[in-house]
C-alpha positions as MATLAB code, in Angstrom:
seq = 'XXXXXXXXXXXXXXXXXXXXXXXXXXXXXXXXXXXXXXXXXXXXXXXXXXXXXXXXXXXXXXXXXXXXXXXXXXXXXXXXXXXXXXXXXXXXXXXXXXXXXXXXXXXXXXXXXXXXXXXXXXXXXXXXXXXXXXXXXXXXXXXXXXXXXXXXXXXXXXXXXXXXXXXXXXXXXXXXXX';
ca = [
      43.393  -31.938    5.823;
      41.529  -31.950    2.329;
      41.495  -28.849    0.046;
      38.381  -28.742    0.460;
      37.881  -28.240    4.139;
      40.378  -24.751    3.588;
      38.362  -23.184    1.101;
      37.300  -19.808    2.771;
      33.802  -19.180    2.702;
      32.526  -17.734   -0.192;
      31.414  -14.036   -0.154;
      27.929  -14.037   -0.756;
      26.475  -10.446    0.931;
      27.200   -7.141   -0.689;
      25.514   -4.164   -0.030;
      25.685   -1.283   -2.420;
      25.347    2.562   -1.747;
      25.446    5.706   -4.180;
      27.040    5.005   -7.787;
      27.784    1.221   -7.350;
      24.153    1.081   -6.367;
      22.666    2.746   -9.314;
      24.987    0.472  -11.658;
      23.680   -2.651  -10.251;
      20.160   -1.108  -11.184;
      20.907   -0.215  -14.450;
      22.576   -3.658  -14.845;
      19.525   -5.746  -13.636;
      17.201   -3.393  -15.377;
      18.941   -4.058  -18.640;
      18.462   -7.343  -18.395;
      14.757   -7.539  -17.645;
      12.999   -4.470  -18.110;
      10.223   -4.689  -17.304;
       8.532   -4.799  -13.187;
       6.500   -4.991  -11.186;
       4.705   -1.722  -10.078;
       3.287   -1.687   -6.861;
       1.363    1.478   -5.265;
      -1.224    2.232   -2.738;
       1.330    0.724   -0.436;
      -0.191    3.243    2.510;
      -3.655    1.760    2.399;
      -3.565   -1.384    4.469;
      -5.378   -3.368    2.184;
      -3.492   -5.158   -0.476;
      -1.173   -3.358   -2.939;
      -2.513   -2.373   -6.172;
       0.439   -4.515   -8.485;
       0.955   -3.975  -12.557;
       3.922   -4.705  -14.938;
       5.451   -1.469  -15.974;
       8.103   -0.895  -18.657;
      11.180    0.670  -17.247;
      12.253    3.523  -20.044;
      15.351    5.022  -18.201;
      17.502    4.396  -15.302;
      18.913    7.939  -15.249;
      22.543    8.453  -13.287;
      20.662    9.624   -9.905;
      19.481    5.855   -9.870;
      15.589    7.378  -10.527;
      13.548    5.209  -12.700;
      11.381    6.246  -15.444;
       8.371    5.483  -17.156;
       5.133    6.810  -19.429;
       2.110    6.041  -17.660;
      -1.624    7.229  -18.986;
      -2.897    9.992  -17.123;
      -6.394    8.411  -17.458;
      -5.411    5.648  -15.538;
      -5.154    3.500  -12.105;
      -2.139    3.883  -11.081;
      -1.819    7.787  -12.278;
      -4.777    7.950   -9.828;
      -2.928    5.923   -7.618;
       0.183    8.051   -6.831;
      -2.087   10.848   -6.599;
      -2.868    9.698   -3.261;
      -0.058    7.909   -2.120;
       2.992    8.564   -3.999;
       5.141    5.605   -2.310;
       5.994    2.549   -4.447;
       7.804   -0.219   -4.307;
       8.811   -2.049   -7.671;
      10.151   -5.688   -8.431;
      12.045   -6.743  -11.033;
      13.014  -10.342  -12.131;
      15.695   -9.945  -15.050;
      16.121  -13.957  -15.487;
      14.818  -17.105  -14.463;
      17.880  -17.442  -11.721;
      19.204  -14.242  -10.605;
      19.022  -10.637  -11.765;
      16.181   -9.568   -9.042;
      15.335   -6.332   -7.189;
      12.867   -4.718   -5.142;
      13.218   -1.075   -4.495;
      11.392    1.058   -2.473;
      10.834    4.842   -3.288;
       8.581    7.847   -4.004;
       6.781    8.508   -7.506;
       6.421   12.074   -8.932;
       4.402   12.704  -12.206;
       4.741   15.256  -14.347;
       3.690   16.115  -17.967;
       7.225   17.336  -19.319;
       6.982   17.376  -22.910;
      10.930   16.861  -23.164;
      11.118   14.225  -21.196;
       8.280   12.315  -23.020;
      10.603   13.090  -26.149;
      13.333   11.599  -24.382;
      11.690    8.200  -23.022;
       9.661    7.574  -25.991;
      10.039    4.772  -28.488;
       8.024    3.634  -31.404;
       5.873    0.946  -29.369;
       4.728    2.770  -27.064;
       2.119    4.480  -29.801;
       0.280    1.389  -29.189;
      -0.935    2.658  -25.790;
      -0.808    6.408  -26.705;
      -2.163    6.552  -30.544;
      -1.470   10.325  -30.911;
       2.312    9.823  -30.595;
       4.430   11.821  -28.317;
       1.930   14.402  -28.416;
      -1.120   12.735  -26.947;
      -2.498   14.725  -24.283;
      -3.167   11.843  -21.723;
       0.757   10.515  -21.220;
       2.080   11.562  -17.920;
       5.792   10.809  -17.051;
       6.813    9.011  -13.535;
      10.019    9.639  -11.896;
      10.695    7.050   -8.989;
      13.429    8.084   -6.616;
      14.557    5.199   -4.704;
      15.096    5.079   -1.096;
      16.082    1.644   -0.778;
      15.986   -1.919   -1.316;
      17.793   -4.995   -2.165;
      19.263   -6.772   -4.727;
      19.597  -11.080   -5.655;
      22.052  -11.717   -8.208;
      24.884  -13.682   -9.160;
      28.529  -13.176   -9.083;
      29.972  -14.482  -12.547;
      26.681  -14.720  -14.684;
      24.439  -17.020  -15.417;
      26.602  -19.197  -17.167;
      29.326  -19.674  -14.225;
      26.301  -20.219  -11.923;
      25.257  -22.747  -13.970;
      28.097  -24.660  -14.383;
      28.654  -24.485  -10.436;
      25.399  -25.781   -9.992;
      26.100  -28.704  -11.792;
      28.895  -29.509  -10.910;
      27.700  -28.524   -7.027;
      24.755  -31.636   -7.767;
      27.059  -33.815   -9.304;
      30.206  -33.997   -6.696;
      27.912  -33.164   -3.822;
      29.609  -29.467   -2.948;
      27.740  -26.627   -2.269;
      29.258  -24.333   -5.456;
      26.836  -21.507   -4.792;
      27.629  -18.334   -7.211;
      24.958  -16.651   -5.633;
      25.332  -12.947   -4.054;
      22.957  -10.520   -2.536;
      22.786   -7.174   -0.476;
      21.307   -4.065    0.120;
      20.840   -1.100   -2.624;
      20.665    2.325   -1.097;
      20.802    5.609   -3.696;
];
């Protein structure tokens, strides 16, 4: 019998609960930033979807960002406070969808916290301008697509994978529950 044919199976399904969870957030966040945010999930008509910066993944696994309290999706949560974000870090892995509930707030430190020099462009008063509102998102669930060396390895495997004719896949995957 060929090496080949005693290879175990690769490991390719890993759920994640509680602090191992909230790392793999944090570590997909840092690599892409920025999601999708979807509300009005409760409506039964199609979700209302924008791309939302991500300012803090805080060490509850709650997400953070600086939303205008003039706007859709502040209106939005107002009545229906469910959301479910997607992120896509890279072009191959580092992906997420989380499910969770949205609280806004107008806390002045927290503003202080989350903000950064770019964001002026949306709120020209600075830190101070009376129309940013800050959104918590505690998630309840989701799941994660990733890979299990880095880009680089899975890269390499799929190459190699297309060139011998193996299936090399680097690929793992599993639930996220905070």
């Amino acid at each position: 019998m060929d090496s080949i044919n005693q290879q175990q199976p690769e490991r390719d399904r890993e759920n994640l609960e509680d602090q191992e969870a909230v790392e793999k957030i944090r570590e997909l966040v840092d690599k892409g930033s920025t999601c999708f945010f979807c509300t009005k999930l409760q409506s039964g008509g199609p979700f209302a979807t924008r791309p939302m910066a991500i300012q803090q993944v805080d060490d509850e696994g709650n997400l953070w960002f600086l939303i205008s309290n003039d706007s859709n999706t502040y209106k939005e949560l107002g009545e229906d406070n469910k959301v479910q974000l997607n992120l896509q870090g890279s072009a191959h892995s580092d992906f997420f969808t989380l499910y969770g509930t949205a609280s806004v707030s107008r806390d002045q430190a927290k503003i202080e916290e989350l903000w950064e020099p770019t964001i002026k462009t949306w709120f020209t008063e600075g830190k101070s301008d009376p129309r940013i509102a800050v959104v918590k998102v505690a998630p309840q669930g989701g799941y994660y697509w990733d890979t299990k060396n880095g880009n680089l390895v899975a890269g390499v495997k799929i190459l190699i994978g297309a060139l011998t004719g193996q299936t090399l896949d680097d690929s793992i995957e599993g639930t996220l529950k905070v």
